[in-house]
C-alpha positions in Angstrom: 23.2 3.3 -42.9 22.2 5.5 -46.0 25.4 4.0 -47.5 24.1 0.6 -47.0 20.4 1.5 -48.6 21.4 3.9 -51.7 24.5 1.6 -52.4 24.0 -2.0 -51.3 19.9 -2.4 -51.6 19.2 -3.0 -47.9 15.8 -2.6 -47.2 15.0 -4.9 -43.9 16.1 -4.7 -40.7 17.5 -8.0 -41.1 19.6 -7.4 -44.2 21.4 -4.6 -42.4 21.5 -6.3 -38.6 22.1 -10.0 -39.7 23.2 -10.5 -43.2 25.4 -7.8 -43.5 26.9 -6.2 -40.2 25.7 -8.4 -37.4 25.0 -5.3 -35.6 21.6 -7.7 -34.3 24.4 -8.7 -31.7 24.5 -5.2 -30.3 21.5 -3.3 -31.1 19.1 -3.1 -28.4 15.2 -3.5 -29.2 14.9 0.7 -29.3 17.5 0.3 -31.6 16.0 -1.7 -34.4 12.7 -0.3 -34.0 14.5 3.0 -35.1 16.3 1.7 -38.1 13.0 0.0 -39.4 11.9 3.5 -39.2 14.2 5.1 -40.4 14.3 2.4 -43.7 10.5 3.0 -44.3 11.4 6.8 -45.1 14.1 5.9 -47.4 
């Protein structure tokens, strides 16, 4: 994921889940809680 936000300018949950990967198939609600976290300390 750090790829994705220093290279590509990801910086919602959406861009990375939808947009881009359409990981929002896979990722289970714990799941993109934790990325949105982990994107508001990037």
């Amino acid at each position: 994921m750090a790829h994705l936000v220093n290279h590509e300018w990801l910086r919602t949950n959406a861009d990375i889940l939808w947009r881009r990967t359409k990981l929002g198939l896979r990722f289970t609600e714990k799941q993109v809680i934790a990325l949105g976290q982990y994107l508001t300390k990037s």
